[in-house]
C-alpha positions as CSV (number, residue, x, y, z in Angstrom):
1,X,0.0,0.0,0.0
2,X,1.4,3.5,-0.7
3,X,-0.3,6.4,-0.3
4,X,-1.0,10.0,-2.1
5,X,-0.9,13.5,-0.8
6,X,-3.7,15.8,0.2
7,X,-5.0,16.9,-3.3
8,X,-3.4,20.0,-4.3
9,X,-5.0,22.4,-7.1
10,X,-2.8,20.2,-10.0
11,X,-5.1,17.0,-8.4
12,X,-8.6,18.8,-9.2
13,X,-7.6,19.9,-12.6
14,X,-7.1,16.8,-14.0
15,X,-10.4,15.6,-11.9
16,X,-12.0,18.3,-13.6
17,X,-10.7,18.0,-17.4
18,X,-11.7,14.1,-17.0
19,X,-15.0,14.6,-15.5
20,X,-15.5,17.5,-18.1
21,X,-15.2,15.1,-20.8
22,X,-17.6,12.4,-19.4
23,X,-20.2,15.4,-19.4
24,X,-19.9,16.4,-23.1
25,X,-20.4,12.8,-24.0
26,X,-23.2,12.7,-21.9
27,X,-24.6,15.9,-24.1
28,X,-24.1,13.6,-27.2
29,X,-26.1,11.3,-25.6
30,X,-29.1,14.1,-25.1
31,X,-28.1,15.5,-28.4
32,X,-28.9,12.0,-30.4
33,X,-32.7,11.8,-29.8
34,X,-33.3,15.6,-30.6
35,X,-33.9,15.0,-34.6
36,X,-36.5,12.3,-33.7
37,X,-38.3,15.0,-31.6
38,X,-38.0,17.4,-34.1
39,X,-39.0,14.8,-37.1
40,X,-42.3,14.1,-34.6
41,X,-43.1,17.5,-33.4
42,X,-42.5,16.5,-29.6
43,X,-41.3,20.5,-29.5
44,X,-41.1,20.1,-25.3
45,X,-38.7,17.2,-25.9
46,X,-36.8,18.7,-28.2
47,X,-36.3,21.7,-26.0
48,X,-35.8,19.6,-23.0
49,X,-32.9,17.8,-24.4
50,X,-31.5,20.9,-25.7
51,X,-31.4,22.0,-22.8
52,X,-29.4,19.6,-20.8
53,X,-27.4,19.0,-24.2
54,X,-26.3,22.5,-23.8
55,X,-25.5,22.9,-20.5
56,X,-23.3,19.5,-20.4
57,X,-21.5,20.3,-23.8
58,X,-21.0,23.8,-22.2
59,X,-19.0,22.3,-19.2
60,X,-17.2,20.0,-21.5
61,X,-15.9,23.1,-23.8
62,X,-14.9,25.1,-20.6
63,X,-13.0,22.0,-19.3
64,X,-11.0,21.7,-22.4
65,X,-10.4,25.5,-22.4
66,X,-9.0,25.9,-18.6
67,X,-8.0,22.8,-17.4
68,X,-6.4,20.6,-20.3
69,X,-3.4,18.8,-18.8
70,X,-1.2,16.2,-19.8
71,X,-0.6,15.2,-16.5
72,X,-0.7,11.0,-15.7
73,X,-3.6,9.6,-13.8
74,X,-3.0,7.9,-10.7
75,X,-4.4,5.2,-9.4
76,X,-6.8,7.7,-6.6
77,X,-7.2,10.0,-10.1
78,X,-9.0,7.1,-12.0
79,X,-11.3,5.9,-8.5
80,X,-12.4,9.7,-7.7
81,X,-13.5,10.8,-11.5
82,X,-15.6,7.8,-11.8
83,X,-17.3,7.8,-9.0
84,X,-17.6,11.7,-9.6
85,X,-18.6,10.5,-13.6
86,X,-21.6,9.0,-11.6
87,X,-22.7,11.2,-9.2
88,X,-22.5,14.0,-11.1
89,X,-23.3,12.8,-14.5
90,X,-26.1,11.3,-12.9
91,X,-27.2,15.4,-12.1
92,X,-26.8,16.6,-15.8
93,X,-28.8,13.4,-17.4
94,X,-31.2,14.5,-15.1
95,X,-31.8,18.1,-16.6
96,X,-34.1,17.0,-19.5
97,X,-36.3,14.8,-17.2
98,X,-36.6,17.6,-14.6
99,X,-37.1,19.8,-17.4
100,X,-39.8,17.6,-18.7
101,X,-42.3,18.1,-15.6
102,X,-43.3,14.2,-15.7
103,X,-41.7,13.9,-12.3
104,X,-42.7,15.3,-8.8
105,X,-39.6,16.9,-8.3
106,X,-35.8,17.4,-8.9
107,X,-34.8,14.5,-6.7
108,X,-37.8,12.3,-8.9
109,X,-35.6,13.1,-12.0
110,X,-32.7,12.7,-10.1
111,X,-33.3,9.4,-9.0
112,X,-34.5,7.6,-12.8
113,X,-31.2,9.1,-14.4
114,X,-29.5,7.2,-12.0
115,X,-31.5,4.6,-12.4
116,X,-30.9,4.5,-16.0
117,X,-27.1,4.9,-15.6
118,X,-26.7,2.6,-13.2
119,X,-29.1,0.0,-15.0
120,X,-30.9,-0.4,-12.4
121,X,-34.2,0.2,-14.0
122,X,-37.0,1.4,-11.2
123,X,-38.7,4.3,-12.8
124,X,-40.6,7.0,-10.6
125,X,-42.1,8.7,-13.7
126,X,-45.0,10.0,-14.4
127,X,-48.5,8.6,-17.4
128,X,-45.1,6.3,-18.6
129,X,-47.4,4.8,-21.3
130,X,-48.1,8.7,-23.1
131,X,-44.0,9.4,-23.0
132,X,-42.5,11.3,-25.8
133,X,-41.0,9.1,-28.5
134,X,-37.4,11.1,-28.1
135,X,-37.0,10.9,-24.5
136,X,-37.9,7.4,-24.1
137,X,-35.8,6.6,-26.3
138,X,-33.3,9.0,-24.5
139,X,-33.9,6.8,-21.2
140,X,-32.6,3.7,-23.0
141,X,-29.4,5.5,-24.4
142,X,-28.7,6.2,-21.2
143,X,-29.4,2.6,-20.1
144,X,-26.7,1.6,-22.8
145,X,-24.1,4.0,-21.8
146,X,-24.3,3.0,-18.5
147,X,-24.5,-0.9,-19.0
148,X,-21.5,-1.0,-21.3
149,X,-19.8,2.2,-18.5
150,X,-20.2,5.7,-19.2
151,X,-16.0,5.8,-19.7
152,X,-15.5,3.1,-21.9
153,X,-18.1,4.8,-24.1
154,X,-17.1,8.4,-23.9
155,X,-13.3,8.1,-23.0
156,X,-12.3,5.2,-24.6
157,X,-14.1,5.2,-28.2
158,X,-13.8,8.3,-28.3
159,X,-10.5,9.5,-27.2
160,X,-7.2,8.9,-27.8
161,X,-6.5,8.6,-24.0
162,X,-3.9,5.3,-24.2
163,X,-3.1,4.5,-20.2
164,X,-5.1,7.2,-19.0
165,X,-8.3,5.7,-20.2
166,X,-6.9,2.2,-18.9
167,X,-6.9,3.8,-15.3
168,X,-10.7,5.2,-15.5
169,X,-11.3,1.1,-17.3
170,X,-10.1,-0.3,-13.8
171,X,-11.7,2.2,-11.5
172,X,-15.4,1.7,-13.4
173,X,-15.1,-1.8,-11.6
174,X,-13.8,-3.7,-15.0
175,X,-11.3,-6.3,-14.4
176,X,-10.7,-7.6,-17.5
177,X,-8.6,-6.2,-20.8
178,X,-9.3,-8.2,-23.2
179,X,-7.2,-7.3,-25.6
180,X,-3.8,-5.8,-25.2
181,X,-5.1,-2.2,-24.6
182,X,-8.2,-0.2,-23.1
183,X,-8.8,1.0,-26.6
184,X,-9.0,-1.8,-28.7
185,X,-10.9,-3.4,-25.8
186,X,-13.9,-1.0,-26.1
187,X,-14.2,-1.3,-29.7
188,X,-14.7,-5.1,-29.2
189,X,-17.6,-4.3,-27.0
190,X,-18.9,-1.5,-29.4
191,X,-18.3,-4.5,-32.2
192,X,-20.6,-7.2,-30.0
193,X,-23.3,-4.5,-28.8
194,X,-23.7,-3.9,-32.9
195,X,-24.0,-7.3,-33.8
196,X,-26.5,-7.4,-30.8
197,X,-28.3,-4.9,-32.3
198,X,-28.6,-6.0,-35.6
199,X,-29.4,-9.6,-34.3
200,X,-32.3,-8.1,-32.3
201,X,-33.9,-5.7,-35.3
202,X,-33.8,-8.7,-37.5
203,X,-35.4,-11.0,-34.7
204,X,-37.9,-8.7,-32.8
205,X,-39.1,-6.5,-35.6
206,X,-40.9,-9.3,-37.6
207,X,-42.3,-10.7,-33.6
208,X,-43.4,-7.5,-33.2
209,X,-45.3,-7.0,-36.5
210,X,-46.9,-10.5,-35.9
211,X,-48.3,-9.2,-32.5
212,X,-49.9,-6.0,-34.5
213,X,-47.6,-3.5,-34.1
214,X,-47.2,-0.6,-36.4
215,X,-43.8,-1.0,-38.7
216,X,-42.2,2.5,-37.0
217,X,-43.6,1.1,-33.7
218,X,-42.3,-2.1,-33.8
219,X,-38.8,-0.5,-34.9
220,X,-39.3,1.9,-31.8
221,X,-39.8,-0.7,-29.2
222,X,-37.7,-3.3,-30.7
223,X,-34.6,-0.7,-30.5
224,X,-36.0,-0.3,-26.9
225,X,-35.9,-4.0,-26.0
226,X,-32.2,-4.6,-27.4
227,X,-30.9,-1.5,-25.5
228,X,-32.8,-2.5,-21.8
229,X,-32.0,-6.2,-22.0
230,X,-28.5,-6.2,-23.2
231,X,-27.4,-3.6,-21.1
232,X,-29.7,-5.6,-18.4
233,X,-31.1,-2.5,-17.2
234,X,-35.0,-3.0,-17.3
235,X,-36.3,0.2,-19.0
236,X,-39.4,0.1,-20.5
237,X,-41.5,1.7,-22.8
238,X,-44.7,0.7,-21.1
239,X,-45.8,0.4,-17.7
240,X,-46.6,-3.4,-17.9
241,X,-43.0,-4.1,-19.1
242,X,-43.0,-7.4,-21.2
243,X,-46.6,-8.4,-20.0
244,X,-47.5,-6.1,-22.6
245,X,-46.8,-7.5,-25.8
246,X,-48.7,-11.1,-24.8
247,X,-45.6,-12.6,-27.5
248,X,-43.6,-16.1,-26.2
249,X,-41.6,-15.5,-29.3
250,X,-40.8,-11.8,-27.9
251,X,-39.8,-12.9,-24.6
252,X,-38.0,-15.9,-25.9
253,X,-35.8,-13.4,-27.8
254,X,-35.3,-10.9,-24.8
255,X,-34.3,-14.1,-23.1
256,X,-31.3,-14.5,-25.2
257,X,-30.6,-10.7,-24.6
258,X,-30.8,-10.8,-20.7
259,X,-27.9,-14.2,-21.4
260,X,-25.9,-12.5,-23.4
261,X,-25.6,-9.3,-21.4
262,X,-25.3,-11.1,-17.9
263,X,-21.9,-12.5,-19.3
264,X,-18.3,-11.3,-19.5
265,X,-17.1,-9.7,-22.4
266,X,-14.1,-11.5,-22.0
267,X,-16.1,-14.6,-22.6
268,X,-17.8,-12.6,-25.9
269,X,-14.5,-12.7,-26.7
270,X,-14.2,-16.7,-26.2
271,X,-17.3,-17.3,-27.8
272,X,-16.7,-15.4,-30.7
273,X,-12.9,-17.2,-31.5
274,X,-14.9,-20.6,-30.6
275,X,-12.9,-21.1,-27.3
276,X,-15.4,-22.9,-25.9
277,X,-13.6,-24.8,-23.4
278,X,-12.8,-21.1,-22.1
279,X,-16.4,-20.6,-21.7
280,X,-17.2,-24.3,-20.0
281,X,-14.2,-23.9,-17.6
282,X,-15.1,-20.5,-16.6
283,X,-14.7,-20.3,-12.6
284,X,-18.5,-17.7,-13.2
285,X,-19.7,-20.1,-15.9
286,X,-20.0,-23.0,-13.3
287,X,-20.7,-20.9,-10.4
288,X,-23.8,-19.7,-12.3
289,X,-24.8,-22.9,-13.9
290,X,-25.1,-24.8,-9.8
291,X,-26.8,-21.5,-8.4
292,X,-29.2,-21.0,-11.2
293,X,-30.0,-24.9,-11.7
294,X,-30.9,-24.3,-7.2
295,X,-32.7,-21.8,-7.2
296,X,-34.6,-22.8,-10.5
297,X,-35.5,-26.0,-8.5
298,X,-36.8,-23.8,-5.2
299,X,-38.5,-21.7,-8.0
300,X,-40.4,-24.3,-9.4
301,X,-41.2,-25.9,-6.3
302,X,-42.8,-23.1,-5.0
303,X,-45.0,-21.9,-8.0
304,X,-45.9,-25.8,-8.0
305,X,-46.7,-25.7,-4.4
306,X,-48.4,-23.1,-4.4
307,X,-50.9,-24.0,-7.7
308,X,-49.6,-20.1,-9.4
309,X,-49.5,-21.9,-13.3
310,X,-51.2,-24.5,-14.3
311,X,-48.6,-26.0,-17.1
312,X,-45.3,-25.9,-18.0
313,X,-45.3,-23.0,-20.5
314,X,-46.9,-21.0,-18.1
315,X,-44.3,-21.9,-15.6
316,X,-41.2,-21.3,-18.2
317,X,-42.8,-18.0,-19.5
318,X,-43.8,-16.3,-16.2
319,X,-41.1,-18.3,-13.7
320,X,-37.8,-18.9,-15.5
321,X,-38.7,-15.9,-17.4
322,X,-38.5,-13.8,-14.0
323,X,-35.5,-15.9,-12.5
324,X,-33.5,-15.2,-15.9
325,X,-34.3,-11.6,-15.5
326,X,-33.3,-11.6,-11.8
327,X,-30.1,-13.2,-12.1
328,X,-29.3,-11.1,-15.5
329,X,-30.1,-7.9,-13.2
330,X,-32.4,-7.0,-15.8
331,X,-35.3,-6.2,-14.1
332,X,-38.5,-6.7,-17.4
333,X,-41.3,-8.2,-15.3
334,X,-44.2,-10.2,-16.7
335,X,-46.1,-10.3,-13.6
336,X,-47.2,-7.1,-11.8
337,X,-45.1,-6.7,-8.8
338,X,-48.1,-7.3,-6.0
339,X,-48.0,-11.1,-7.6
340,X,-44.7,-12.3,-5.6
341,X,-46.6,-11.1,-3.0
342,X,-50.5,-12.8,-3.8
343,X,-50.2,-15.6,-5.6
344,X,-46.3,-16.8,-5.5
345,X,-46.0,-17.9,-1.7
346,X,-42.5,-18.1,0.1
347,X,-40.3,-20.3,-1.7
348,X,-40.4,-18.6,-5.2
349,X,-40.0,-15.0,-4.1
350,X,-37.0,-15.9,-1.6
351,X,-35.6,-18.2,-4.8
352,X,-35.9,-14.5,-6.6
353,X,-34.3,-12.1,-3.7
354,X,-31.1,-15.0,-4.3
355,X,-30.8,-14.6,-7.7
356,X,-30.9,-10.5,-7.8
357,X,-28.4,-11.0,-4.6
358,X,-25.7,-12.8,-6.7
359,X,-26.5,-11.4,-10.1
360,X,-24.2,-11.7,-13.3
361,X,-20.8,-12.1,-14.3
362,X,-18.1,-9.3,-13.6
363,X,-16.5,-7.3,-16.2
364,X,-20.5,-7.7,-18.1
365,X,-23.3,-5.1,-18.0
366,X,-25.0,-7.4,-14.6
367,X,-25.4,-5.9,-11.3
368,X,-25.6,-7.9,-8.2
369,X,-22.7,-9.2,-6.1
370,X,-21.4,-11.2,-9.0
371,X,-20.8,-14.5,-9.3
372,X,-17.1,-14.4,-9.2
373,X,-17.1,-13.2,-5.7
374,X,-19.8,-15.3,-4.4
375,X,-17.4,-18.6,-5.8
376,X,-14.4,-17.0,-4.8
377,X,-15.8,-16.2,-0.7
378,X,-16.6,-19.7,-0.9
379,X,-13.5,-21.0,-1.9
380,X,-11.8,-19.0,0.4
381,X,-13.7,-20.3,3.3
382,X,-13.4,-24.1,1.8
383,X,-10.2,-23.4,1.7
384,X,-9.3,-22.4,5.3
385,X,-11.4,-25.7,6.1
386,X,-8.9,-27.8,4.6
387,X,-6.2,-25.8,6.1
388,X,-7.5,-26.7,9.5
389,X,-8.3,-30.2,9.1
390,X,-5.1,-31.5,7.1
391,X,-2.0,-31.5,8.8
392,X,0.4,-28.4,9.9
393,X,3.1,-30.2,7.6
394,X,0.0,-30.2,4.8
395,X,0.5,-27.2,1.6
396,X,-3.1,-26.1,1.0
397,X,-3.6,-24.8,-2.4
398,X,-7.1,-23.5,-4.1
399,X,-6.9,-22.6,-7.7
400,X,-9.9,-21.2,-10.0
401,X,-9.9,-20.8,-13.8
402,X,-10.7,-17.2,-15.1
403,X,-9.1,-16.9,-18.3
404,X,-6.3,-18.9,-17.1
405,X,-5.5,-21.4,-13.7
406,X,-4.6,-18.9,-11.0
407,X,-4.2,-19.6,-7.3
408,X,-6.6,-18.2,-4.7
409,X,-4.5,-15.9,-2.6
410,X,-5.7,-15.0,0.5
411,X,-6.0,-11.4,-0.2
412,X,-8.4,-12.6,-3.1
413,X,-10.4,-14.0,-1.2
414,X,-10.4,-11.5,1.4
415,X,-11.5,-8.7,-1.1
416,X,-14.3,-11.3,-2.8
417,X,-15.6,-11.3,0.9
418,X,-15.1,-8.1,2.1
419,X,-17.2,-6.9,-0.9
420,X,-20.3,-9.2,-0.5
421,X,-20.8,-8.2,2.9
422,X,-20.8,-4.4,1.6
423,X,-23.4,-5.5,-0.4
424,X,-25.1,-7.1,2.6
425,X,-25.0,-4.1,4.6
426,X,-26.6,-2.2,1.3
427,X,-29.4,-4.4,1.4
428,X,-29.9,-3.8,5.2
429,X,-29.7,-0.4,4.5
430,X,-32.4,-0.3,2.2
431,X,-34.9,-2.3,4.0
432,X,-34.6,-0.6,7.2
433,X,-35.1,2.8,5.6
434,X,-37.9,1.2,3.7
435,X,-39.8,0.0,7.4
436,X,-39.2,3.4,9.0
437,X,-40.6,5.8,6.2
438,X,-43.4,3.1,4.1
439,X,-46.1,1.6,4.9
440,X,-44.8,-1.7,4.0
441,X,-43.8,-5.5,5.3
442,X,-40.5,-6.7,6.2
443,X,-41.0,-9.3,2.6
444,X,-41.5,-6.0,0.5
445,X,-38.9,-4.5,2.2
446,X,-36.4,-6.9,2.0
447,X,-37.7,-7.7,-2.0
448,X,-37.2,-4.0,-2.7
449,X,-33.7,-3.3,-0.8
450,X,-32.0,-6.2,-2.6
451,X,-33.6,-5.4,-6.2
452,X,-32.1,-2.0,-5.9
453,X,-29.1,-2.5,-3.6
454,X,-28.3,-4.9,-6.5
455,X,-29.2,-3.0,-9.5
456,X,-32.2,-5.5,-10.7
457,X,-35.2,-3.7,-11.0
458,X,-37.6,-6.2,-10.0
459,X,-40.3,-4.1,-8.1
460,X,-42.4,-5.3,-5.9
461,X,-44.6,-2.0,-5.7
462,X,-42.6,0.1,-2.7
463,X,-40.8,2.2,-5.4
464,X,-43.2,4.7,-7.0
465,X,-43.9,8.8,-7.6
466,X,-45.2,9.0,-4.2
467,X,-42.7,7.4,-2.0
468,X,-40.7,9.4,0.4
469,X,-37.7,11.7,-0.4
470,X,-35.9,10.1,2.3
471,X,-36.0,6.3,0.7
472,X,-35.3,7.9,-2.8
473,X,-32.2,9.1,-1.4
474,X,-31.2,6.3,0.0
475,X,-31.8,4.2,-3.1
476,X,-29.9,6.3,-5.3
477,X,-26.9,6.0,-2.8
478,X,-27.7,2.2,-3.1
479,X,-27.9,2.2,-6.4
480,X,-24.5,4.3,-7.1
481,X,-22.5,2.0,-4.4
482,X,-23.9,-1.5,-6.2
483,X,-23.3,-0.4,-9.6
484,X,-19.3,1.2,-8.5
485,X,-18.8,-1.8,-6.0
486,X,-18.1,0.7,-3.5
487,X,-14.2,1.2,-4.2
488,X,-14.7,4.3,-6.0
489,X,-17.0,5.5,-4.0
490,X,-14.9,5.1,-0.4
491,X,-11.9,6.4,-2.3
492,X,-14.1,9.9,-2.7
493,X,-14.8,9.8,0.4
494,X,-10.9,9.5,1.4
495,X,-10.2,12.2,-0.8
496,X,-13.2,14.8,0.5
497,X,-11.6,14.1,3.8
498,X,-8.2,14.7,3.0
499,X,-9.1,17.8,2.1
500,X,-9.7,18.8,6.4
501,X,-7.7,16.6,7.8
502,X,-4.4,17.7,5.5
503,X,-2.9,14.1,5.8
504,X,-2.0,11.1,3.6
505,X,-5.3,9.3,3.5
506,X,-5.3,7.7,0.8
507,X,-3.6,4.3,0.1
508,X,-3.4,2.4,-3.2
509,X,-4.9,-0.8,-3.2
510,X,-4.1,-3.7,-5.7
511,X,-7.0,-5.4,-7.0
């Protein structure tokens, strides 16, 4: 561990230049849905998103004017502008949806951009069936951006940031390069979220015209269903979510989406040179193939128990459906939320709380605790079992395959841990917050603090217009911790400190 001085005025203008840049992209972002406002006369939207366009791309140029510096990002440098990127970026996407009066107030706004960003996908908006065209289609851009991380898309595409951009790729809670740089990296996820795209157009589109849409409608909401379910964030462009468009060949496709996005890019990147060993040995590829078999079982036993479907396809289109959208952190429901609650029992709505708990695969667009960690806090405390029941003389050694064979060191282990039970106390956090300021049960509680905590989704009916300001605060803090994996955020915190108590605060950790 080493450690950084109190940040001087050289240390907030390169926080600054960064952070300015993450905010012009964000205008791009606003920018892009303004000529399908303008081509459909939604003239508030258009305004709207001008709006926040402007003020963002405003920042970015006085950024680039005062505080360009060549200076090298350090390790405290990457952690502090991400978790700034967030927080803050989260504040400008807000702009057009404050601007928009569909939510009660500032924090209302607030609270969906960083929703969206985060991919968490609760919505506290207003008559979401009658939205604009151009700023629903604004909330699933910023659904993408923030599934595939706000810097690999505005840094590292475009940018010619070489290590610098490598440093904000680590901070924003990605583990794995690929390929030999951050740069060509991000293009390989910009190459797979294409071919995603194209995949879903051609697949969804002609689904979407059997169920009766309109040709430009079923363009709109296919382009809609690609960008929530791969980025796993949830968004939707109706109230009822996927119960609305009453299509098995629809859901089966979104299906596919949730898998994809709920894996690695690295194992894109397997899959798509046919190393398919890579993917069957995949320390997160087994981990998630024993849970999700588990809890499918639990699922399945408590829908059967409890009489909820009375055949099989009901069972696969309403229960695995809703597990696969769970574990994917994806959050589309095809029940309405006061059915885990009515008709589902215990067992299948405490088999759902697991699977949002552990969630996806690291280094993907999933939310959640991640896989990785859950299998690697278990072999950490299987292996300190061994340790104690074999022999002083005995040499214990764990080993896991991600990417290659590596050994399980204890400070692995330690940090797989350590993490999880941040995410434990998340959870807590949530529910208890939930209990003192709703009208609500410890189940919805619970259902509701883990589904956010873990960037899911999944509502049970506690998050809506009307709920407190006190519990929307809390779940944006929830949601900004899950989706970071709190390191970026606790570094901030170090580095607002070190600013009073004038002393080396900071320390760099190895991850």
């Amino acid at each position: 561990m080493s450690s950084v001085l109190r940040p001087d005025v050289d240390d907030l203008r390169i926080i600054g230049f960064y952070l300015g840049k993450v905010l012009g992209g964000l205008g791009v972002v606003m920018l892009a849905p303004v000529p399908v406002a303008l081509a459909l006369g939604e003239w508030n939207a258009a305004a709207a998103l001008g709006l926040g366009a402007g003020i963002s791309l405003s920042v970015r140029w006085l950024a680039d004017a005062h505080l360009e510096t060549r200076r090298t990002l350090s390790w405290a440098h990457g952690m502090v502008i991400v978790a700034l990127a967030w927080i803050v970026g989260s504040a400008f996407a807000a702009i057009p949806m404050h601007v928009s009066g569909r939510f009660t107030s500032a924090l209302g706004a607030y609270f969906e951009a960083t929703s969206a960003l985060t991919t968490t996908g609760m919505s506290v908006i207003h008559d979401l069936d009658h939205l604009e065209t151009s700023m629903g289609l604004y909330r699933h851009l910023l659904q993408l951006a923030g599934g595939l991380g706000i810097i690999i898309v505005i840094l590292a595409l475009f940018s010619a940031g070489g290590s610098r951009v490598g440093t904000l790729y680590v901070s924003e809670a990605r583990d794995e390069r690929i390929l030999p740089n951050v740069l060509r990296t991000s293009r390989f996820i910009a190459r797979v979220t294409a071919a995603f795209l194209v995949a879903s157009l051609v697949a969804l589109v002609p689904a979407l015209l059997n169920a009766g849409f309109a040709p430009l409608r079923a363009l709109e909401h296919a382009v809609a269903l690609f960008a929530s379910s791969f980025s796993t964030g949830g968004f939707s462009l109706m109230q009822a979510s996927m119960a609305y468009y009453h299509s098995a060949w629809v859901e089966l496709f979104v299906m596919l989406l949730m898998f994809a996005g709920m894996l690695s890019f690295a194992l894109h990147h397997a899959l798509w040179s046919r190393d398919l060993r890579e993917f069957v040995d995949h320390l997160e590829t087994r981990t998630l193939a024993l849970t999700g078999t588990g809890l499918l079982v639990l699922l399945s036993l408590g829908l059967v128990r409890e009489g909820t479907y009375g055949d099989l396809a009901a069972l696969v289109r309403k229960g695995l459906f809703t597990l696969l959208s769970a574990v994917s952190s994806t959050g589309h429901q095809v029940n309405s939320g006061e059915t885990y609650l009515t008709d589902w029992g215990v067992l299948a709505p405490a088999a759902i709380v697991g699977a949002m708990a552990i969630g996806g695969m690291a280094s993907s667009t999933a939310g959640g605790v991640k896989a990785l960690r859950v299998a690697l806090a278990f072999k950490g405390v299987v292996h300190d079992i061994r340790r104690f029941l074999l022999p002083e003389s005995a040499v214990v050694v764990t080993s896991y395959h991600v990417g290659r064979r590596r050994i399980l060191r204890p400070e692995t282990a330690r940090a797989a841990t350590t993490v999880l039970l941040l995410f434990v106390l998340s959870f807590l956090l949530g529910t208890m917050t939930a209990l003192i300021t709703s009208d609500v049960d410890l189940t919805e509680a619970l259902f509701e603090g883990v589904s956010i905590g873990a960037n899911i989704g999944i509502s049970i009916g506690v998050v809506e217009p009307a709920m407190s300001p006190t519990l929307q605060a809390v779940y944006i803090v929830q949601m900004i911790l899950g989706r970071l994996e709190f390191v970026a955020v606790l570094v901030l915190f170090g580095y607002l400190l070190s600013f009073r108590r004038g002393s080396r605060v900071l320390g760099r950790v190895s991850r």
